[in-house]
Biopython code that builds the backbone (N, CA, C, O; Angstrom):
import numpy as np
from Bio.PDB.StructureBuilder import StructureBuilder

atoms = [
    (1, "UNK", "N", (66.788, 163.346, -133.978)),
    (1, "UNK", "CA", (67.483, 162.391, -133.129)),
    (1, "UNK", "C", (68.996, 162.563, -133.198)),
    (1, "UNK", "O", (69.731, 161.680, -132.754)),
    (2, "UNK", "N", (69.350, 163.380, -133.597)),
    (2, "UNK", "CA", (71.249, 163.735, -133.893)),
    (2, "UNK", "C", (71.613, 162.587, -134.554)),
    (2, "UNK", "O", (72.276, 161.730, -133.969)),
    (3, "UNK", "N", (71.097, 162.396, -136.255)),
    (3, "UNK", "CA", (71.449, 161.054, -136.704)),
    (3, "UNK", "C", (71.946, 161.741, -137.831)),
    (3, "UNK", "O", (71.452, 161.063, -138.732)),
    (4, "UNK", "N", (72.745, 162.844, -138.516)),
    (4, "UNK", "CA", (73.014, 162.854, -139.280)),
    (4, "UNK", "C", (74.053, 163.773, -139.543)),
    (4, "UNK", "O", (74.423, 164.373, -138.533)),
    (5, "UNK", "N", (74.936, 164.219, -141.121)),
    (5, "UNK", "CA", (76.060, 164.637, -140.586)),
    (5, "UNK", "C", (75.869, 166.155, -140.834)),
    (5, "UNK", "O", (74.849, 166.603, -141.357)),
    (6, "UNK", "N", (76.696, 166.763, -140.510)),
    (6, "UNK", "CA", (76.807, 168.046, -139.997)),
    (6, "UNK", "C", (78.254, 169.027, -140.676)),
    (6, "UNK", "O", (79.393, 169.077, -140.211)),
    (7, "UNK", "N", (77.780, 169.624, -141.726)),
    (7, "UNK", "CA", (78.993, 170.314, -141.776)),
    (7, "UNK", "C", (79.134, 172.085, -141.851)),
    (7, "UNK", "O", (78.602, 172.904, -142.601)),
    (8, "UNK", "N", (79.840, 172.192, -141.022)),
    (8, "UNK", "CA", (80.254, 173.711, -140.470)),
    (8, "UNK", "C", (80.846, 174.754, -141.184)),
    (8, "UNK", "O", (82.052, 174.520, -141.266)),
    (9, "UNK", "N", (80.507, 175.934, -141.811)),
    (9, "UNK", "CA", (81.518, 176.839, -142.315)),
    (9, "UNK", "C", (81.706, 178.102, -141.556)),
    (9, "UNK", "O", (80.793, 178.592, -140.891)),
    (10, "UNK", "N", (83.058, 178.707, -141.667)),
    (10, "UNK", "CA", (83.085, 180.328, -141.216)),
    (10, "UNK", "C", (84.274, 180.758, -141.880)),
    (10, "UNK", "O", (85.412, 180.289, -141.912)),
    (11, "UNK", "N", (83.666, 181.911, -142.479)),
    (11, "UNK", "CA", (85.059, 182.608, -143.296)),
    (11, "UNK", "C", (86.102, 182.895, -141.920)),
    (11, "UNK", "O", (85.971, 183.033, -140.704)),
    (12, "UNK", "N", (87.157, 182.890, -142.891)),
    (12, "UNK", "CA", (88.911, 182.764, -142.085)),
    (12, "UNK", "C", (89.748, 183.859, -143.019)),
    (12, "UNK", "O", (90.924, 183.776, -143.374)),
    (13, "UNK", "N", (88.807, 184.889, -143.301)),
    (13, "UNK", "CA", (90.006, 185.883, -143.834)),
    (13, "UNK", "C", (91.007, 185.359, -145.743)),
    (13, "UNK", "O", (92.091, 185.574, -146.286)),
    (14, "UNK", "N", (89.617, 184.566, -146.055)),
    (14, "UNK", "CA", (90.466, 184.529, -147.326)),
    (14, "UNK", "C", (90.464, 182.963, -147.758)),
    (14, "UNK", "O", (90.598, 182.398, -148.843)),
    (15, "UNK", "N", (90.253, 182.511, -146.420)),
    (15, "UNK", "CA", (90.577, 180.812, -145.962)),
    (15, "UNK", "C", (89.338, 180.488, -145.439)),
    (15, "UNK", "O", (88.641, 181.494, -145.303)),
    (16, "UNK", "N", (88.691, 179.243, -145.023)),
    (16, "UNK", "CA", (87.475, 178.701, -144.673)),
    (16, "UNK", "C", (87.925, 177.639, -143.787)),
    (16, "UNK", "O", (88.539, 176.617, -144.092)),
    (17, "UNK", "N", (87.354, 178.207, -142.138)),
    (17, "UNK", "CA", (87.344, 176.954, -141.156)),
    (17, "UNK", "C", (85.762, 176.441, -141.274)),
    (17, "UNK", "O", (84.641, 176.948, -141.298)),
    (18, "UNK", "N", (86.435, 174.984, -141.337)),
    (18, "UNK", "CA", (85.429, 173.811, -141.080)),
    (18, "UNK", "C", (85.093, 172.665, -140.422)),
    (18, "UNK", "O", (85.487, 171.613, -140.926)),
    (19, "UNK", "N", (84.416, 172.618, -139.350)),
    (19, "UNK", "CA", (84.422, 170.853, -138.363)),
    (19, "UNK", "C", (82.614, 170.894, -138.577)),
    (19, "UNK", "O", (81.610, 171.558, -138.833)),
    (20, "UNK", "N", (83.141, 169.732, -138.270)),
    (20, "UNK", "CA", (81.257, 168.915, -138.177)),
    (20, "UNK", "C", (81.710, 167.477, -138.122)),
    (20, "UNK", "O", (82.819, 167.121, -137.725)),
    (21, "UNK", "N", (80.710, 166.647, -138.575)),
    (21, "UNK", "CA", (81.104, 165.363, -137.766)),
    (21, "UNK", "C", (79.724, 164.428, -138.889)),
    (21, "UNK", "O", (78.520, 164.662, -138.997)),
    (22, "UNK", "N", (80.477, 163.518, -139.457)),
    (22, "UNK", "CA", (80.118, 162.410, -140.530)),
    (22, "UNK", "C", (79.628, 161.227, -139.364)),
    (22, "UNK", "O", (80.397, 160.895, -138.462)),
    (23, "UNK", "N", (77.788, 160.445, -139.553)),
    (23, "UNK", "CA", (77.364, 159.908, -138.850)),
    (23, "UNK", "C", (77.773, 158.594, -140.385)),
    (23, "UNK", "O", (77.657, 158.889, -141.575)),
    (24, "UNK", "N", (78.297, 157.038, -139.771)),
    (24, "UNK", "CA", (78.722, 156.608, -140.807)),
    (24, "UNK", "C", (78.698, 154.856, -139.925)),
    (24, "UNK", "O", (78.958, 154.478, -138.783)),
    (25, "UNK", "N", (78.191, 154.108, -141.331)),
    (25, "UNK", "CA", (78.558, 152.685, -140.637)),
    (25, "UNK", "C", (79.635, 152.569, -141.379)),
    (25, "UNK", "O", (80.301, 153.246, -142.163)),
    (26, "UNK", "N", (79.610, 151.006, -140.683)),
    (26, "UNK", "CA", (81.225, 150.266, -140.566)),
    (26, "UNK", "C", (82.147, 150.579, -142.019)),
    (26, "UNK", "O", (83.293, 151.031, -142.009)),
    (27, "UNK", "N", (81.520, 150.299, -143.002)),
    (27, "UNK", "CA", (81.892, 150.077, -143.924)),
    (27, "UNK", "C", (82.198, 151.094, -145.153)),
    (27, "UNK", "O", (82.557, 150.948, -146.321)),
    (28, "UNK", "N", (81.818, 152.414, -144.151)),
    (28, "UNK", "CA", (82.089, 153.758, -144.298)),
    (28, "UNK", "C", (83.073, 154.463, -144.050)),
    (28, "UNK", "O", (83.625, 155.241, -144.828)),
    (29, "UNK", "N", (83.412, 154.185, -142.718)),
    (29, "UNK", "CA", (84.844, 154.615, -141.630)),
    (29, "UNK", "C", (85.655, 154.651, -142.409)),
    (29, "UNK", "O", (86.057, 155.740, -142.819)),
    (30, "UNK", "N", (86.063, 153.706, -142.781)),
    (30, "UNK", "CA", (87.660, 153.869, -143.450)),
    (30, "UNK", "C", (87.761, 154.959, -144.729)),
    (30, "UNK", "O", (88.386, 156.020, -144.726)),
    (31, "UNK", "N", (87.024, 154.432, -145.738)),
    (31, "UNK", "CA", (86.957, 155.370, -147.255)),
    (31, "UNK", "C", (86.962, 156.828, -146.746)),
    (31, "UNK", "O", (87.650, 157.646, -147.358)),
    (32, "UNK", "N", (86.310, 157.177, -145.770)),
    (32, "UNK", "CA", (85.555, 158.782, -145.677)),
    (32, "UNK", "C", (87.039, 159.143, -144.636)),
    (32, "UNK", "O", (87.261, 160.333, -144.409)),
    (33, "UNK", "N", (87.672, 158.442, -144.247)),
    (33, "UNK", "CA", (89.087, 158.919, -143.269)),
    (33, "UNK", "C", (90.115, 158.945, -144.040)),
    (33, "UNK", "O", (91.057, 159.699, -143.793)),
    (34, "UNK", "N", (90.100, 157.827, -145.486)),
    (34, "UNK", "CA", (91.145, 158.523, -146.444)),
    (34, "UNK", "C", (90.400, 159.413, -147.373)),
    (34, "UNK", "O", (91.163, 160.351, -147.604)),
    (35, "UNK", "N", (89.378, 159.569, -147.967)),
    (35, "UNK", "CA", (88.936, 160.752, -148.915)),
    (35, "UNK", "C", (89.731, 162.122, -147.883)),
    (35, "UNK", "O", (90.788, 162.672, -148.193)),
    (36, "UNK", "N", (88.798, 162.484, -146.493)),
    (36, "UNK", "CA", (89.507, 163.704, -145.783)),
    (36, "UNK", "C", (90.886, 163.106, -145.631)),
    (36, "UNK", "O", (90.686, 162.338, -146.572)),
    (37, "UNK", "N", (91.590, 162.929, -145.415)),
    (37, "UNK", "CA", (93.039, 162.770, -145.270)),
    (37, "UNK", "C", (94.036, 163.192, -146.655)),
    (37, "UNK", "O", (95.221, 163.523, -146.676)),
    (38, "UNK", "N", (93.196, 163.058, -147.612)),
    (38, "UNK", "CA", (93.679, 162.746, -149.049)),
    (38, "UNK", "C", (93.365, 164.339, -149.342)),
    (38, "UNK", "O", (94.017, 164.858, -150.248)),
    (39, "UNK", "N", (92.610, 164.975, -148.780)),
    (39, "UNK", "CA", (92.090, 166.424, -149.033)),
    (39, "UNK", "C", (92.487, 167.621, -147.795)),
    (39, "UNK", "O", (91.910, 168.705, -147.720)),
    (40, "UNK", "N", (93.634, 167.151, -146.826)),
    (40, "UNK", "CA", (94.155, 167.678, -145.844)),
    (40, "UNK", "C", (93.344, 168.330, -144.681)),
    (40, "UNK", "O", (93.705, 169.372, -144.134)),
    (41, "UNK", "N", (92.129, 167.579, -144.320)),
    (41, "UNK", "CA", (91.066, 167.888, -143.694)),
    (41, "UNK", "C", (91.251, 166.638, -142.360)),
    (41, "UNK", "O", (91.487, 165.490, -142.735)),
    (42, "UNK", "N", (91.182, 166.799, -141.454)),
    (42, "UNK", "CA", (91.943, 166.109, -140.076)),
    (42, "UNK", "C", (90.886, 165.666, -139.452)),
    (42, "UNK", "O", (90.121, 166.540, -139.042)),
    (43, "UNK", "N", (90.490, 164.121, -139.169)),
    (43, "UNK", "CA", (89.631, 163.600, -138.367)),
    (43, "UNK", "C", (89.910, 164.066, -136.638)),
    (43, "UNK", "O", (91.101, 164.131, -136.331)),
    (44, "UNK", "N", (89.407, 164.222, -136.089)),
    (44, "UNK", "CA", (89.666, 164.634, -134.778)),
    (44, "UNK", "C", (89.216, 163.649, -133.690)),
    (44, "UNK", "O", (89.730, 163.541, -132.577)),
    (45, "UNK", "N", (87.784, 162.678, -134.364)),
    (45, "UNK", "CA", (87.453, 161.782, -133.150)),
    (45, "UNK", "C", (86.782, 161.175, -134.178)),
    (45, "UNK", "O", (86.403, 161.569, -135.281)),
    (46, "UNK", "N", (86.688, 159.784, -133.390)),
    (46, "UNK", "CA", (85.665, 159.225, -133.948)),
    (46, "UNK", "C", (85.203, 158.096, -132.733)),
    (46, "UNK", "O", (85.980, 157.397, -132.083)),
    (47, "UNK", "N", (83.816, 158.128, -132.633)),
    (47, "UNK", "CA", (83.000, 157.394, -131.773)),
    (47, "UNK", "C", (81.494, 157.210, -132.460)),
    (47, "UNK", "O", (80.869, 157.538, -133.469)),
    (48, "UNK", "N", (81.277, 156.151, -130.710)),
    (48, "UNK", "CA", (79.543, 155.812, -131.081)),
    (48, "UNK", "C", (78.627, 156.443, -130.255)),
    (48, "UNK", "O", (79.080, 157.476, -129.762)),
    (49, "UNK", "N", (77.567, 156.190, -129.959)),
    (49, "UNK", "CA", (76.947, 156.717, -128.667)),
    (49, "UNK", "C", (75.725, 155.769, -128.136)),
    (49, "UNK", "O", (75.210, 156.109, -127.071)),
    (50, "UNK", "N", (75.184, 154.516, -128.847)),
    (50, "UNK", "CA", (74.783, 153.386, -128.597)),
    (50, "UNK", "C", (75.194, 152.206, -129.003)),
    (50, "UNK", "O", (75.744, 151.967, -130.079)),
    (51, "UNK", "N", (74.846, 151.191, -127.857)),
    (51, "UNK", "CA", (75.233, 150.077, -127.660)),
    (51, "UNK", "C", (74.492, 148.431, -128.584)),
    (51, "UNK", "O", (75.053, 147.349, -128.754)),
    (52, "UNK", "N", (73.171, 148.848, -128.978)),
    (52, "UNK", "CA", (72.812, 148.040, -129.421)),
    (52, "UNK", "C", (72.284, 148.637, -130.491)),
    (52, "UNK", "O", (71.306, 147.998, -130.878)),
    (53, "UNK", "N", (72.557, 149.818, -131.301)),
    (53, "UNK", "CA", (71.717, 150.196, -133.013)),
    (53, "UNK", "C", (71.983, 149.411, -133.740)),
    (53, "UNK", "O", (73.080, 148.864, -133.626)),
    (54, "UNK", "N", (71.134, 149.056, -134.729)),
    (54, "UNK", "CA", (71.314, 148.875, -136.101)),
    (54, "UNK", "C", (70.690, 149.415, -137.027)),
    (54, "UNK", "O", (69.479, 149.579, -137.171)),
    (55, "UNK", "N", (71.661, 149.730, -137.748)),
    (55, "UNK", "CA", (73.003, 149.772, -138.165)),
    (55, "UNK", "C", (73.601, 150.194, -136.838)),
    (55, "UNK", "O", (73.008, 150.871, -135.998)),
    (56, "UNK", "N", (74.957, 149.679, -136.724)),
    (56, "UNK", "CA", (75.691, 150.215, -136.136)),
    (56, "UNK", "C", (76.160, 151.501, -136.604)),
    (56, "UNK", "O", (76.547, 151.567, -137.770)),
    (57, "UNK", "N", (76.195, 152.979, -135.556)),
    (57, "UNK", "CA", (76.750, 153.664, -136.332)),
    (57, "UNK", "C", (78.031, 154.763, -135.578)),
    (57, "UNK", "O", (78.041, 155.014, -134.373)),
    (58, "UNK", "N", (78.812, 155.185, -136.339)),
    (58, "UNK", "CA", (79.499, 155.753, -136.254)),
    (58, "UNK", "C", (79.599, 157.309, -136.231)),
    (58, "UNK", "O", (78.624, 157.811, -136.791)),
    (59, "UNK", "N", (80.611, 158.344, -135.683)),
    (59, "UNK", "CA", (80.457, 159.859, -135.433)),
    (59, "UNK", "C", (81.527, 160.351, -135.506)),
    (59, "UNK", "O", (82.074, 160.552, -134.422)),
    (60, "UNK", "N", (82.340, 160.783, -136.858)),
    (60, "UNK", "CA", (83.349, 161.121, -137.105)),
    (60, "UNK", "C", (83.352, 162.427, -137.300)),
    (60, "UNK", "O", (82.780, 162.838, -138.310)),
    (61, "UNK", "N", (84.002, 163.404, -136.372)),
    (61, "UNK", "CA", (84.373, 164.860, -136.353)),
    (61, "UNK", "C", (85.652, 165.278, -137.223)),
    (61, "UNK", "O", (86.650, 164.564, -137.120)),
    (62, "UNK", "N", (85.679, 166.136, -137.879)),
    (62, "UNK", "CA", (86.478, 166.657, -138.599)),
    (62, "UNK", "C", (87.023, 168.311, -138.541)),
    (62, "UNK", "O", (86.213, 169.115, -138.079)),
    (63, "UNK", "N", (88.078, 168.721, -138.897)),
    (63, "UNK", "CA", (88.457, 169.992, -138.786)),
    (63, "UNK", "C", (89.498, 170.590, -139.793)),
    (63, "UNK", "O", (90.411, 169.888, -140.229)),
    (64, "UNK", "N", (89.384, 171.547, -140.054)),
    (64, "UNK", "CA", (89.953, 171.919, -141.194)),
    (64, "UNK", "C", (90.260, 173.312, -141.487)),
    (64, "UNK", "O", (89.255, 174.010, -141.622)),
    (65, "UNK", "N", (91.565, 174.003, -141.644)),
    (65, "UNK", "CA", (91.647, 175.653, -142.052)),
    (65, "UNK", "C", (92.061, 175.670, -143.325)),
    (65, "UNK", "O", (93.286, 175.549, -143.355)),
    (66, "UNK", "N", (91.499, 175.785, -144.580)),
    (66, "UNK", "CA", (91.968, 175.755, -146.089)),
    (66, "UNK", "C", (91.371, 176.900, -146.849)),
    (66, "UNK", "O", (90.721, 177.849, -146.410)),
    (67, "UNK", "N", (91.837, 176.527, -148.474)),
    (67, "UNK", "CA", (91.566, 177.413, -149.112)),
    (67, "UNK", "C", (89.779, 176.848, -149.689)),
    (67, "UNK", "O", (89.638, 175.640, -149.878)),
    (68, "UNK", "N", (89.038, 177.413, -149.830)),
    (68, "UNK", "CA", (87.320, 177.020, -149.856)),
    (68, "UNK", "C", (87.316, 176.103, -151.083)),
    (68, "UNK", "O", (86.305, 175.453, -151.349)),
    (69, "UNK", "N", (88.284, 176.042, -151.744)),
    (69, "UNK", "CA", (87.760, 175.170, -152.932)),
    (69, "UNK", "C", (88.408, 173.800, -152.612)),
    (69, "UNK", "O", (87.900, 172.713, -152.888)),
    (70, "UNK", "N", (89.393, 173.960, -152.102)),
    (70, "UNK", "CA", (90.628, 172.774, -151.221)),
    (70, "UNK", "C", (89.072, 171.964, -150.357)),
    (70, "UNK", "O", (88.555, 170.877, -150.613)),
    (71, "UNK", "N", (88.681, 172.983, -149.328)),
    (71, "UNK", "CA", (87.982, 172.483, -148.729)),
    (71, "UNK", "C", (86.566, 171.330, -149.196)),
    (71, "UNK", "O", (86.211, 170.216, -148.811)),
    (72, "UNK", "N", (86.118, 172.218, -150.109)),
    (72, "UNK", "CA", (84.750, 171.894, -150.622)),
    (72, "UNK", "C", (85.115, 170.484, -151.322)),
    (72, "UNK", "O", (84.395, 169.520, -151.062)),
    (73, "UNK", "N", (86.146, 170.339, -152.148)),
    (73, "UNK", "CA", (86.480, 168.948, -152.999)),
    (73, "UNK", "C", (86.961, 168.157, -151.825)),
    (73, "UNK", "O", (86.914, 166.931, -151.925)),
    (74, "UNK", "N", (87.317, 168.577, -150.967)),
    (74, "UNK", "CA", (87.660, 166.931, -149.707)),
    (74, "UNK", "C", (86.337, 166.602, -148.839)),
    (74, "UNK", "O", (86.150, 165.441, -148.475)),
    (75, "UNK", "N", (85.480, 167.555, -148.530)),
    (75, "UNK", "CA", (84.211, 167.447, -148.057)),
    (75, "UNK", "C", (83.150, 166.706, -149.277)),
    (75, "UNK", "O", (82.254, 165.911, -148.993)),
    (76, "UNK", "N", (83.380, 167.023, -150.221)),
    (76, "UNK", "CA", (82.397, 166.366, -151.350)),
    (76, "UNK", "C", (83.356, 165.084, -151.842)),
    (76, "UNK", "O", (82.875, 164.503, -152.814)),
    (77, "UNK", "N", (84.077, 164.769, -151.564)),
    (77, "UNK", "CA", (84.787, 163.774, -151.878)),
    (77, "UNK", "C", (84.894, 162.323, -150.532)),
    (77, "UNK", "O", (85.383, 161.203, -150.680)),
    (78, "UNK", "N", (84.304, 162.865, -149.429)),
    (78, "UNK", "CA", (83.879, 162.339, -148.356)),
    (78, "UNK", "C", (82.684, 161.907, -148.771)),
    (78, "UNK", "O", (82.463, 160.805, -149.273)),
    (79, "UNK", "N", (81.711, 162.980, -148.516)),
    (79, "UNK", "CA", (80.125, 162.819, -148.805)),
    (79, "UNK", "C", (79.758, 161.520, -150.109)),
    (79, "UNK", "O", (78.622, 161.056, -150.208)),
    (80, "UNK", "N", (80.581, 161.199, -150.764)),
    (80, "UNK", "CA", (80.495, 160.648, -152.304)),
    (80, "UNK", "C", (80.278, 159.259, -151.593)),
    (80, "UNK", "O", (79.277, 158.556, -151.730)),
    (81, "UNK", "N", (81.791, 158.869, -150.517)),
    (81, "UNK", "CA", (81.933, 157.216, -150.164)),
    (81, "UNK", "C", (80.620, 157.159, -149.166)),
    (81, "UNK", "O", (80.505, 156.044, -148.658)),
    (82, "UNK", "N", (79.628, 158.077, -148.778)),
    (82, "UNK", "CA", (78.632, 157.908, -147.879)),
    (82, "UNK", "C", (77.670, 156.953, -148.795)),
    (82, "UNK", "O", (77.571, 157.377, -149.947)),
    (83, "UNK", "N", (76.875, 155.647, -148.505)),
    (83, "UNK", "CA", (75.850, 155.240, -149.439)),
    (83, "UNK", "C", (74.396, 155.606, -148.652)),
    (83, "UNK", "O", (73.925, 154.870, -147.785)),
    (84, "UNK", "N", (74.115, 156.167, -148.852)),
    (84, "UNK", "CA", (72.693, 157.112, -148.250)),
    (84, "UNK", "C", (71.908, 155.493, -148.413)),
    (84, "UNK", "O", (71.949, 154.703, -147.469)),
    (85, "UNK", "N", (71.337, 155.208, -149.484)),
    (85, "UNK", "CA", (70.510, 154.034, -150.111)),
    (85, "UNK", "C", (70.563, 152.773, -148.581)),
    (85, "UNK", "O", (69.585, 152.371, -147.951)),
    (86, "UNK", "N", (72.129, 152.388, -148.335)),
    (86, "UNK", "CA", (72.792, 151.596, -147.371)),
    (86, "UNK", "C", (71.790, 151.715, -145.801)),
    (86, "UNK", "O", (71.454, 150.785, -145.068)),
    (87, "UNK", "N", (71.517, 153.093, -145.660)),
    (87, "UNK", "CA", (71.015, 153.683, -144.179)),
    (87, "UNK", "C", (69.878, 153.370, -144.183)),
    (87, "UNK", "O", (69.403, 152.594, -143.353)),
    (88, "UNK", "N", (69.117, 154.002, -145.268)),
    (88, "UNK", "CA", (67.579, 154.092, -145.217)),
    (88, "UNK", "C", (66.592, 152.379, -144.862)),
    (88, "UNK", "O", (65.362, 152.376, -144.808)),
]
sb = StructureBuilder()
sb.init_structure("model")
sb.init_model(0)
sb.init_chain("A")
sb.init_seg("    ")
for serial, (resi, resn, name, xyz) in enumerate(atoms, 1):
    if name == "N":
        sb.init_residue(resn, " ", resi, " ")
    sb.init_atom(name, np.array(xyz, "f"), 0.0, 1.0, " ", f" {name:<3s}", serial, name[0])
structure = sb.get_structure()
């Protein structure tokens, strides 16, 4: 059902590009926009795509050109404020 998140790699010559997109409720948004922010990894959008779910949820895209270990600790440092337990 495109309910979950998605993350992208491709070597960059030394460096690692990365976008994909964090499916997240309310109470998620914020923590997971400063963890990537805090790890120089750039939200690009964030939206919904229904009107009446519950949970309400959220679709935050991300993008990123770093060094792979830069990368991997702001992506796992995202993934951490996710509460999986919260969804199910």
């Amino acid at each position: 059902m495109g309910l979950q998140t998605a993350l992208n790699f491709q070597d960059a010559g030394g460096k690692v590009a990365s976008t994909g997109d964090f499916v997240l409720i309310a109470s998620e948004v914020n923590v997971v926009i400063r963890a990537l922010h805090q790890h120089g990894i750039t939200v690009t959008a964030l939206h919904n795509h229904m009107l009446d779910d519950s949970p309400h949820l959220f679709f935050m895209h991300y993008w990123v050109l770093d060094d792979p270990a830069r990368v991997g600790e702001g992506l796992k440092a995202a993934l951490t404020e996710i509460n999986l337990k919260k969804q199910q």
